[in-house]
Residue, then its C-alpha position, 0 to 999 in steps of 0.5 A: x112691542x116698543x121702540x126708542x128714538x129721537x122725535x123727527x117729525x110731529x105730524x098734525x091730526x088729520x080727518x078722514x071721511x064723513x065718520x070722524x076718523x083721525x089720524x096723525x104721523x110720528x117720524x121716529x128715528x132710532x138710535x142705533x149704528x144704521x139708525x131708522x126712520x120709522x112712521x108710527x101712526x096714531x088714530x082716534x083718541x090716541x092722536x092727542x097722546x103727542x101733544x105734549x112732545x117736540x121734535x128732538x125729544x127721547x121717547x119710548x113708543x108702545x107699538x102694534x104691527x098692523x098687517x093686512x091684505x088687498x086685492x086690485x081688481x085685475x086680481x092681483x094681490x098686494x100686502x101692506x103693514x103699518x106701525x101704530x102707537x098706541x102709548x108714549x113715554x119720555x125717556x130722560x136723558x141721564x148724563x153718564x158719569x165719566x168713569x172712576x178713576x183707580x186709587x192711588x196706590x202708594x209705593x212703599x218706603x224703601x229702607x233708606x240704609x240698604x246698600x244700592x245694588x244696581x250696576x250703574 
């Protein structure tokens, strides 16, 4: 799946545990009528793949929807589902060309001796 939007919010890498786990948090917002705010994450090696982009920028977002189930100890169970990234392109901003205008249509010549044959 993919998602396009403009970049609002680049978080920074953060470690989790003793085991090296990384995460960092992109806030994309979708441009569409009722645009979105979507937190997409990337995790490991992925995380670096937002280096070379800033708040503002146009990207494509390859994305994964994660889903998965817990159980609290009282026995109630809950779901939760995430967005993660896992590629990233730049998408151009092409400026739309304003339209063509309609050719000039000429009007053709009257016959200049014909008599006039309006009322008035």
């Amino acid at each position: 799946m993919e998602i396009t939007g403009k970049i609002k919010q680049i978080g920074e890498t953060k470690e989790y545990g003793s085991n090296g786990f990384q995460k960092r948090e992109l806030v994309l917002t979708t441009e569409e009528q009722y645009p979105q705010h979507l937190l997409v994450e990337f995790v490991q090696d992925k995380c670096s793949l937002l280096n070379s982009f800033a708040v503002g920028q146009r990207i494509k977002v390859g994305i994964n929807l994660r889903g998965r189930e817990w159980q609290s100890p009282q026995g109630e169970i809950k779901y939760f589902n995430s967005i993660q990234g896992w590629r990233v392109d730049a998408v151009e901003d092409v400026p739309t060309p304003p339209p063509a205008a309609p050719p000039f249509e000429t009007m053709p010549e009257t016959d200049k001796e014909a008599p006039d044959d309006l009322p008035f």
